[in-house]
mmCIF file of the C-alpha atoms, coordinates in Angstrom:
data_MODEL
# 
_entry.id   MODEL 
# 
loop_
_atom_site.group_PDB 
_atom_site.id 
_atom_site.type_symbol 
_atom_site.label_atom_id 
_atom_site.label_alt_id 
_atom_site.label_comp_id 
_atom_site.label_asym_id 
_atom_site.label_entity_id 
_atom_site.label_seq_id 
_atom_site.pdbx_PDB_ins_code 
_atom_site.Cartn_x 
_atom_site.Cartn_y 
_atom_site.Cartn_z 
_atom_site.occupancy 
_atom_site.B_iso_or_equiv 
_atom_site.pdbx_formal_charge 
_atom_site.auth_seq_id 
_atom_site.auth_comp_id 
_atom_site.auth_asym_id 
_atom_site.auth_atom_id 
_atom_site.pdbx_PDB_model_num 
ATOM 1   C CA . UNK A 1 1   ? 140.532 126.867 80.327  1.00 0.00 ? 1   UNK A CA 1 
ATOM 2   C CA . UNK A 1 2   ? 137.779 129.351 80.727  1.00 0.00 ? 2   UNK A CA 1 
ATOM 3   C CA . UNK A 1 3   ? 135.472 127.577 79.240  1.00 0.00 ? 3   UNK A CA 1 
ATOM 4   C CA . UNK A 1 4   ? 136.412 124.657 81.993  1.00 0.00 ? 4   UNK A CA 1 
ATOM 5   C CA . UNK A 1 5   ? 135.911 127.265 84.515  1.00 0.00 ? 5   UNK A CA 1 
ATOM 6   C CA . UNK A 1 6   ? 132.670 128.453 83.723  1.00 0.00 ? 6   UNK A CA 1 
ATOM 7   C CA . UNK A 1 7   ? 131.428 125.169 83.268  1.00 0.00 ? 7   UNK A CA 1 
ATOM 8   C CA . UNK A 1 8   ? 132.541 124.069 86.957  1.00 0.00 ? 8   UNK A CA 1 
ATOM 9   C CA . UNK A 1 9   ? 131.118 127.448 88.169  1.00 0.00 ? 9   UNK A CA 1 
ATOM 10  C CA . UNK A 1 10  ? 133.595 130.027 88.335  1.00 0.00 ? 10  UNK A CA 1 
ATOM 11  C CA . UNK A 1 11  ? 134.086 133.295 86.839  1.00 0.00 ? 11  UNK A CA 1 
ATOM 12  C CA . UNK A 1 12  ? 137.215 134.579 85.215  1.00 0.00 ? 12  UNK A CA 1 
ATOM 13  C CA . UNK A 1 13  ? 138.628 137.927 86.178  1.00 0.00 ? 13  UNK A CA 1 
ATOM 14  C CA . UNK A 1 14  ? 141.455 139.286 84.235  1.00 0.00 ? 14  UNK A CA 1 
ATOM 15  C CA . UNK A 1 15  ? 144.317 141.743 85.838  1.00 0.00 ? 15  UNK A CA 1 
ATOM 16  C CA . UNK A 1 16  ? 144.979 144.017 83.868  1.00 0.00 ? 16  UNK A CA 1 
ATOM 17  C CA . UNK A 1 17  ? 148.321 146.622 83.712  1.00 0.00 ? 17  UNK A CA 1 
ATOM 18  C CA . UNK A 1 18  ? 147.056 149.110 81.012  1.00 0.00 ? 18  UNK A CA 1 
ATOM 19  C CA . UNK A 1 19  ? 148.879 152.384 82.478  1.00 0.00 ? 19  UNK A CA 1 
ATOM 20  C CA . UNK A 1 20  ? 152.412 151.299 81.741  1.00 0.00 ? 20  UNK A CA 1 
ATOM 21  C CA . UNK A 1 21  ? 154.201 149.431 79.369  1.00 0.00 ? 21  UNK A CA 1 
ATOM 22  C CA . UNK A 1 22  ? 157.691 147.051 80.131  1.00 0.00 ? 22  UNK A CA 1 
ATOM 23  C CA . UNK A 1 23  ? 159.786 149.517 78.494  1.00 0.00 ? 23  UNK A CA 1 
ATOM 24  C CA . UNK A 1 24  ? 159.508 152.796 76.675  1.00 0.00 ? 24  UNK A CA 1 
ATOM 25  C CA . UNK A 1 25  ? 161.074 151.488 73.318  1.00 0.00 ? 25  UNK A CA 1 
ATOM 26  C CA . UNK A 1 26  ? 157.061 149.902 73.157  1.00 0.00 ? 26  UNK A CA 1 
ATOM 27  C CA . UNK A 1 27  ? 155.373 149.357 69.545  1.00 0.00 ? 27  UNK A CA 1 
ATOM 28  C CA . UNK A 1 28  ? 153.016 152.738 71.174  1.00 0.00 ? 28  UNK A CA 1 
ATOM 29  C CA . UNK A 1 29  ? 156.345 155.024 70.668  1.00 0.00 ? 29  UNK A CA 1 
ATOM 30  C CA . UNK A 1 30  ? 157.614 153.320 67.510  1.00 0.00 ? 30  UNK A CA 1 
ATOM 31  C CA . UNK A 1 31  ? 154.119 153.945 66.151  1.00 0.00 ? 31  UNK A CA 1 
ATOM 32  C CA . UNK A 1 32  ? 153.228 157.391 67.229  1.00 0.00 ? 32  UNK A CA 1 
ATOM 33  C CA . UNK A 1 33  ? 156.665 159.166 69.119  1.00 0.00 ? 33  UNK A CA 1 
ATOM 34  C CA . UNK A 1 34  ? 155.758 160.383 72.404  1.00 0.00 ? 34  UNK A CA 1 
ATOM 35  C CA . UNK A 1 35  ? 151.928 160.094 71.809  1.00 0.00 ? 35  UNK A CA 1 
ATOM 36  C CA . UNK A 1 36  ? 150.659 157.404 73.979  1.00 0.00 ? 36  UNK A CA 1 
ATOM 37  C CA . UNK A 1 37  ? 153.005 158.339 76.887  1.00 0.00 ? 37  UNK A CA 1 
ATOM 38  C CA . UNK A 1 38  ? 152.871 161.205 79.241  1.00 0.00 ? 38  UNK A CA 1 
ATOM 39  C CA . UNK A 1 39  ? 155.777 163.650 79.819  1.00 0.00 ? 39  UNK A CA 1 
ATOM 40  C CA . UNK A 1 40  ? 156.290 166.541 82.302  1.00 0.00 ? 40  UNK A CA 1 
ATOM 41  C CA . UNK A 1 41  ? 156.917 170.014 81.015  1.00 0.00 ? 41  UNK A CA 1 
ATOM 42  C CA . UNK A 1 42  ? 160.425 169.466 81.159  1.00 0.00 ? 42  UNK A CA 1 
ATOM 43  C CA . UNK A 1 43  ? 160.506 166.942 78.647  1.00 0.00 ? 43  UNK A CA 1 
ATOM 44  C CA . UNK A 1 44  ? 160.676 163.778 81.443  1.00 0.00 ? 44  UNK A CA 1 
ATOM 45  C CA . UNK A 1 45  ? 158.900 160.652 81.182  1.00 0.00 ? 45  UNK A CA 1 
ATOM 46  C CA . UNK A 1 46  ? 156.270 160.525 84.122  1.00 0.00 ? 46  UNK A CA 1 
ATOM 47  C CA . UNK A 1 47  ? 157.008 158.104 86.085  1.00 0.00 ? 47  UNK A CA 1 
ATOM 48  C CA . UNK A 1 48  ? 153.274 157.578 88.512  1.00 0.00 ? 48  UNK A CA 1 
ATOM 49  C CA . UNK A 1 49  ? 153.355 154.169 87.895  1.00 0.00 ? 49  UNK A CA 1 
ATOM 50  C CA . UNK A 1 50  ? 157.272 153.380 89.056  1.00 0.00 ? 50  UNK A CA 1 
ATOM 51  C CA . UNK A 1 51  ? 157.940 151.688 85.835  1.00 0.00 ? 51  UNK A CA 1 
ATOM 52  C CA . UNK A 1 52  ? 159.377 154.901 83.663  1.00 0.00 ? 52  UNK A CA 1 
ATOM 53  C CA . UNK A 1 53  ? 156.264 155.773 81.600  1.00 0.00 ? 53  UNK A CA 1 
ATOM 54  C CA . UNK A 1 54  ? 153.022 156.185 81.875  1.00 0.00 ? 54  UNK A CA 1 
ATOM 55  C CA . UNK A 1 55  ? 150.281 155.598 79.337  1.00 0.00 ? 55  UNK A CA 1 
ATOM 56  C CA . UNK A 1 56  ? 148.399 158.704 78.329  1.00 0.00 ? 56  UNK A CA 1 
ATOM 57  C CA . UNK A 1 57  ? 145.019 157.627 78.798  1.00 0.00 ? 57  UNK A CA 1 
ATOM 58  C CA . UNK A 1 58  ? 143.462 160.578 78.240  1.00 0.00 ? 58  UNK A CA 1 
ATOM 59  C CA . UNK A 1 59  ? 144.565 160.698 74.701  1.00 0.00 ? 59  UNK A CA 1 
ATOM 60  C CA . UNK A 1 60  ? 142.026 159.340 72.196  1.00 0.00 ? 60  UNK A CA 1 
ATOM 61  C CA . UNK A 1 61  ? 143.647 156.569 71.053  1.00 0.00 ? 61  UNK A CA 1 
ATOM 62  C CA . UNK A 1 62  ? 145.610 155.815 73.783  1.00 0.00 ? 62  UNK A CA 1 
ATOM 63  C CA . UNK A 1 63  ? 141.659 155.048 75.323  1.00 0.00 ? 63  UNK A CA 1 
ATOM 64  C CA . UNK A 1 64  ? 140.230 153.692 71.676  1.00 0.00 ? 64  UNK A CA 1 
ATOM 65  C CA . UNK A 1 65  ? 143.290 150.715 72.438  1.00 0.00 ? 65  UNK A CA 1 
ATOM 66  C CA . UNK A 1 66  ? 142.434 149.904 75.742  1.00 0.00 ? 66  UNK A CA 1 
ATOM 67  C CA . UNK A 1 67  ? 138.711 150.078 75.307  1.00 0.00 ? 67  UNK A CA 1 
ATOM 68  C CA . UNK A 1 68  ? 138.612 147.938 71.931  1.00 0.00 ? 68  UNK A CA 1 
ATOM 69  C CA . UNK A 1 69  ? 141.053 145.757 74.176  1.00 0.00 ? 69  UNK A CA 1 
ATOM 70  C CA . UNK A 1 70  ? 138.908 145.162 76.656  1.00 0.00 ? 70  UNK A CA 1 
ATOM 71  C CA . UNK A 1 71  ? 136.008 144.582 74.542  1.00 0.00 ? 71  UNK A CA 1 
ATOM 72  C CA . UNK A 1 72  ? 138.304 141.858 72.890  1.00 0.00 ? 72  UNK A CA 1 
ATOM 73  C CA . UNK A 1 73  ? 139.312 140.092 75.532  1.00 0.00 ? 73  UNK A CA 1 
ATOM 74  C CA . UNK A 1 74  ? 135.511 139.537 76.909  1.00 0.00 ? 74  UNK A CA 1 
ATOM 75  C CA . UNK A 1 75  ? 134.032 138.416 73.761  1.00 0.00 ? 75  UNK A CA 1 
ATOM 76  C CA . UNK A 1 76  ? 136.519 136.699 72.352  1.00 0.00 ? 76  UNK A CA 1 
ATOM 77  C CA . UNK A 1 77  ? 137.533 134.700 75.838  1.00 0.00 ? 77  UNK A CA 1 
ATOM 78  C CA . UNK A 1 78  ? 134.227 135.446 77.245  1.00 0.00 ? 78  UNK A CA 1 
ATOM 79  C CA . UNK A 1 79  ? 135.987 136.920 80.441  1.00 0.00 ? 79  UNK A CA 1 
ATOM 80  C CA . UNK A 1 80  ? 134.206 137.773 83.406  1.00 0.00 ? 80  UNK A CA 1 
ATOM 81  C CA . UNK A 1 81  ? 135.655 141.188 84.588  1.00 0.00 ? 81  UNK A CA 1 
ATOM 82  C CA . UNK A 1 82  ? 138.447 143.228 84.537  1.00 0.00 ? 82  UNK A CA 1 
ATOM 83  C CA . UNK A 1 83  ? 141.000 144.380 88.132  1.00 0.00 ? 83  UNK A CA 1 
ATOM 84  C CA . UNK A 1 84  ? 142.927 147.369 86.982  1.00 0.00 ? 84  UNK A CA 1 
ATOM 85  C CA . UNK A 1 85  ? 146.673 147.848 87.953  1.00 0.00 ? 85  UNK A CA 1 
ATOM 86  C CA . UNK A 1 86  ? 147.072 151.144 89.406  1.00 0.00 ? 86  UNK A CA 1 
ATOM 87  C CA . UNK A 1 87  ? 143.939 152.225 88.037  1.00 0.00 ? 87  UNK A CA 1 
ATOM 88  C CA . UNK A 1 88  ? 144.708 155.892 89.588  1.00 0.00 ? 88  UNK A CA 1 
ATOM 89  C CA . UNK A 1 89  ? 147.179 156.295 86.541  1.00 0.00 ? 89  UNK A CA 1 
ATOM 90  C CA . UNK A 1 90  ? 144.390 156.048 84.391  1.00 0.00 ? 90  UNK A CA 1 
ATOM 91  C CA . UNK A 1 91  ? 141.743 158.576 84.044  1.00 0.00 ? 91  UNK A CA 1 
ATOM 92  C CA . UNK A 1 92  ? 137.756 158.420 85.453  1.00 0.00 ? 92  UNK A CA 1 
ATOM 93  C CA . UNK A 1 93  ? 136.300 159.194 81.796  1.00 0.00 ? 93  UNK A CA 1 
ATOM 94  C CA . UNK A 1 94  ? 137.625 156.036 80.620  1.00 0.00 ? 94  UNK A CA 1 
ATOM 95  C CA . UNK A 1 95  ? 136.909 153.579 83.715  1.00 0.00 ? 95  UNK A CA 1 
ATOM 96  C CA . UNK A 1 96  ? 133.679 154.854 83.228  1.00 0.00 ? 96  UNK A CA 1 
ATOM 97  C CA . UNK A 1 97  ? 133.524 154.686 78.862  1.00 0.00 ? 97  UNK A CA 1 
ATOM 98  C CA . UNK A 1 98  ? 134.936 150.684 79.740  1.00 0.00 ? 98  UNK A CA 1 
ATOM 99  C CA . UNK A 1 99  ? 131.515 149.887 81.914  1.00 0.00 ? 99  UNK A CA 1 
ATOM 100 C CA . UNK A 1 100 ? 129.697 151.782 79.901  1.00 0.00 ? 100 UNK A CA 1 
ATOM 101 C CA . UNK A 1 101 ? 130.717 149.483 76.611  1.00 0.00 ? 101 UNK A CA 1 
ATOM 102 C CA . UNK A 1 102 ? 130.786 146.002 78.795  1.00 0.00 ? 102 UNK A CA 1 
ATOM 103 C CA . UNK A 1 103 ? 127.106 146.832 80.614  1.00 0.00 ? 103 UNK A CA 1 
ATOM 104 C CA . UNK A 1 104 ? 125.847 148.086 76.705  1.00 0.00 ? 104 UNK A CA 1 
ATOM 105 C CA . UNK A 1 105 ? 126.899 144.846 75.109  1.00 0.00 ? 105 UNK A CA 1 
ATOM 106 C CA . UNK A 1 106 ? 126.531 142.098 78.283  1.00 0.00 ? 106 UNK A CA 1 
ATOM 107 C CA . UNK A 1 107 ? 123.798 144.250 80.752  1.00 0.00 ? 107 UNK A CA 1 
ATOM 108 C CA . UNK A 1 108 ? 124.100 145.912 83.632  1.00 0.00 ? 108 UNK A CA 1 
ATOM 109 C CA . UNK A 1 109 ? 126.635 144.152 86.041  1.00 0.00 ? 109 UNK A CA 1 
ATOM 110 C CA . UNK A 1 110 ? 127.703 141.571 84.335  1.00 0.00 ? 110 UNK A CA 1 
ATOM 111 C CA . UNK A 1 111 ? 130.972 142.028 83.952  1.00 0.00 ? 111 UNK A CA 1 
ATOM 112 C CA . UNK A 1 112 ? 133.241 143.349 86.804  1.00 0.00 ? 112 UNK A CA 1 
ATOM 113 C CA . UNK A 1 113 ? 135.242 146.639 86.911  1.00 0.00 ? 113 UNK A CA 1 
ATOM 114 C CA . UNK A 1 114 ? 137.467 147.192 89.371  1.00 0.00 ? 114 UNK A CA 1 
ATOM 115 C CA . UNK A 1 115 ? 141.219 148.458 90.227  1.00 0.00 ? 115 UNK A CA 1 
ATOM 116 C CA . UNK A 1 116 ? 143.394 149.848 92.868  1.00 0.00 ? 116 UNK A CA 1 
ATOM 117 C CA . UNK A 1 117 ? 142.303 153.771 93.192  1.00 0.00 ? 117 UNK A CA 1 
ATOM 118 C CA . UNK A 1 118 ? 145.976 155.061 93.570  1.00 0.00 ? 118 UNK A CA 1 
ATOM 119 C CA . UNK A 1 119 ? 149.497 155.242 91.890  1.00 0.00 ? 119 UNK A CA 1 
ATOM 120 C CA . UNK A 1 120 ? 153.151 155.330 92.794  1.00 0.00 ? 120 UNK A CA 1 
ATOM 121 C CA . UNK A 1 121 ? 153.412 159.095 92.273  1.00 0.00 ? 121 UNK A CA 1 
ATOM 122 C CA . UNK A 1 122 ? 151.294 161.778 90.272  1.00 0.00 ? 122 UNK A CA 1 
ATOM 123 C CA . UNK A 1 123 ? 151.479 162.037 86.759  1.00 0.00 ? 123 UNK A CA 1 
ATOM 124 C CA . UNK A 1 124 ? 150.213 164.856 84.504  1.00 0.00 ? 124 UNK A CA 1 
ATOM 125 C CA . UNK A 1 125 ? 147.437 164.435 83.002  1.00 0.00 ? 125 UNK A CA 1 
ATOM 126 C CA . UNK A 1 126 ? 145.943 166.847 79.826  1.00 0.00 ? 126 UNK A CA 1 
ATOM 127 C CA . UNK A 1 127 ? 142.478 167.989 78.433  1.00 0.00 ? 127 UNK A CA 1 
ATOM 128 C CA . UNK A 1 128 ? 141.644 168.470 82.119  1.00 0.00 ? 128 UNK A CA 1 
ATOM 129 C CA . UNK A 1 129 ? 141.170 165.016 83.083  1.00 0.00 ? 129 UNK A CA 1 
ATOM 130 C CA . UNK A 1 130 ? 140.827 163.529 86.535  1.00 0.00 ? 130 UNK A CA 1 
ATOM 131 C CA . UNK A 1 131 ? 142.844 160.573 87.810  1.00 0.00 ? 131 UNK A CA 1 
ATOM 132 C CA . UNK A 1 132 ? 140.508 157.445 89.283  1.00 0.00 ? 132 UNK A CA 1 
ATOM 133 C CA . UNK A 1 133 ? 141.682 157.773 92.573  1.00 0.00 ? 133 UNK A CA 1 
ATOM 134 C CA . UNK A 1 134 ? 139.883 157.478 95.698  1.00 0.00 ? 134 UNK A CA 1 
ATOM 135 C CA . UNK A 1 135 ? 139.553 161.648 96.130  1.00 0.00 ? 135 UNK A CA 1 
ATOM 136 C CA . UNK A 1 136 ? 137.300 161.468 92.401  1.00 0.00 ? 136 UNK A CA 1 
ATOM 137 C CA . UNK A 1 137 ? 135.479 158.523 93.413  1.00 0.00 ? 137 UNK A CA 1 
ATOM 138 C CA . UNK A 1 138 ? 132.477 161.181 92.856  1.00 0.00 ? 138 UNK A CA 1 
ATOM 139 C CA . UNK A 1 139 ? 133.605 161.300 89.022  1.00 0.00 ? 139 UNK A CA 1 
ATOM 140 C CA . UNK A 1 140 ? 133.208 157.375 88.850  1.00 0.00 ? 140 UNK A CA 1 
ATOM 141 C CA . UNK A 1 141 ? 130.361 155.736 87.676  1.00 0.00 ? 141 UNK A CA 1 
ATOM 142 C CA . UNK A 1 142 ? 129.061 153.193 90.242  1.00 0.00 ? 142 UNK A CA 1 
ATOM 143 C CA . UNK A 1 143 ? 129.700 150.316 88.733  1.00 0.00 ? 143 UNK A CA 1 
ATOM 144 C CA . UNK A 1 144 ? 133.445 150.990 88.823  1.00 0.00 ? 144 UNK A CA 1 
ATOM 145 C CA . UNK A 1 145 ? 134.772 149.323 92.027  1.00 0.00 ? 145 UNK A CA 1 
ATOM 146 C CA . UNK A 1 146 ? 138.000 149.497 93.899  1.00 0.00 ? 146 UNK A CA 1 
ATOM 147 C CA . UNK A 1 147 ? 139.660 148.596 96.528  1.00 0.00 ? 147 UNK A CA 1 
ATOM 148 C CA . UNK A 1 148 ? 140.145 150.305 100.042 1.00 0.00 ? 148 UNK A CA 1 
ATOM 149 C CA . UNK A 1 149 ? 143.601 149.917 100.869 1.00 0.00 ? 149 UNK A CA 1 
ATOM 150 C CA . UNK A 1 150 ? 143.287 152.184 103.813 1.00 0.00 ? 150 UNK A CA 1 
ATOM 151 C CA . UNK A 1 151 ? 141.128 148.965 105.026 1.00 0.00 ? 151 UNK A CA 1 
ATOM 152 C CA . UNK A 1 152 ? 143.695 146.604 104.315 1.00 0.00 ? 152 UNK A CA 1 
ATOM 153 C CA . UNK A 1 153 ? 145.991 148.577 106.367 1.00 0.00 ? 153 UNK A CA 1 
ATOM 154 C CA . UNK A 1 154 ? 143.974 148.431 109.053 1.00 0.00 ? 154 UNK A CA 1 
ATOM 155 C CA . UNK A 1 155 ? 143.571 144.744 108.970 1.00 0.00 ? 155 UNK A CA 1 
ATOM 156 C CA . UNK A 1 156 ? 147.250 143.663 107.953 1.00 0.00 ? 156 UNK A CA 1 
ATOM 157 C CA . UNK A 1 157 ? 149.535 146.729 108.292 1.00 0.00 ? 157 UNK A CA 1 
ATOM 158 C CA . UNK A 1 158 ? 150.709 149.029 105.417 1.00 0.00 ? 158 UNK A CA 1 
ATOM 159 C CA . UNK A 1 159 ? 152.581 147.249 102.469 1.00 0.00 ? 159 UNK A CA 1 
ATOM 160 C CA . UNK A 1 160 ? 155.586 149.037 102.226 1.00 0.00 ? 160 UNK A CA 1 
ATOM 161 C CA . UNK A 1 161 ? 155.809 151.083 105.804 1.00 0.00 ? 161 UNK A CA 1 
ATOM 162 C CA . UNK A 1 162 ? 155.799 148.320 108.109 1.00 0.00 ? 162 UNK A CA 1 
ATOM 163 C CA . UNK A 1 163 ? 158.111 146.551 110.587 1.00 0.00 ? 163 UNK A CA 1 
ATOM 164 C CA . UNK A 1 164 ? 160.120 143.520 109.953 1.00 0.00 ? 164 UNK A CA 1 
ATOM 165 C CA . UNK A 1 165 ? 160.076 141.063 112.559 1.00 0.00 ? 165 UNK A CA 1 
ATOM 166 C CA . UNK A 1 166 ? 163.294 139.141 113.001 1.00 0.00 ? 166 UNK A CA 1 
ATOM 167 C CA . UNK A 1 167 ? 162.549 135.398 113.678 1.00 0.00 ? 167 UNK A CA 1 
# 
């Protein structure tokens, strides 16, 4: 199908939800208990993405997985750039580590980084890391996009806060 798609012009972007998983019982904690996910102080799953667990990005291998993933998916589907789910649960040193790799293998631009710069609630991150959220958009290296949702607001009203009109 990509290959279809590139040949008729278009480029492939792949969404991508890397800072939660479907459930906790995942093949992350059955593999390394309680390594991949975050938890508050008081022993509670953080919850910024709204799904009951976060994904400790922050974490060396937590980042190793979703980096080698990445790299996967464009060379071995060849695709074209990457929209990250919530990308605010996930932390500015790897947004920036996952351009790095895709402009050092592909050049400079080629493939598209990109995600929505907030979350559903803070989550704790460790090792002094810094959420990719619009406030650290000074920690992101340029190439990392996002979206403005404060735009989008302005143009169609706020997603969850607005007024249902009875018809």
């Amino acid at each position: 199908m990509i290959k279809a798609l590139h040949k008729n012009g278009f480029r492939v972007i792949m969404d991508v939800v890397y800072n939660h998983t479907y459930f906790l019982d995942s093949w992350f904690q059955r593999t390394v208990p309680w390594y991949y996910y975050r938890v508050h102080e008081n022993g509670e799953t953080a919850n910024g993405s709204a799904c009951g667990n976060d994904v400790a990005s922050e974490r060396i291998m937590c980042a190793n997985y979703i980096v080698d993933s990445v790299l996967y998916w464009a060379g071995e589907y060849h695709i074209d750039g990457f929209r990250f789910d919530l990308m605010g649960l996930l932390d500015t040193g790897l947004m920036n580590r996952i351009e790095m790799e895709l402009s050092s293998r592909y050049g400079k631009g080629e493939k598209l980084v990109f995600g929505e710069p907030w979350s559903a609630s803070e989550t704790p991150m460790e090792q002094e890391a810094l959420p990719a959220l619009k406030k650290n958009i000074d920690r992101l290296n340029p190439q990392v996009g996002f979206f403005c949702d404060d735009t989008r607001d302005a143009i169609k009203g706020h997603t969850f806060e607005g007024e249902r009109l009875d018809l």
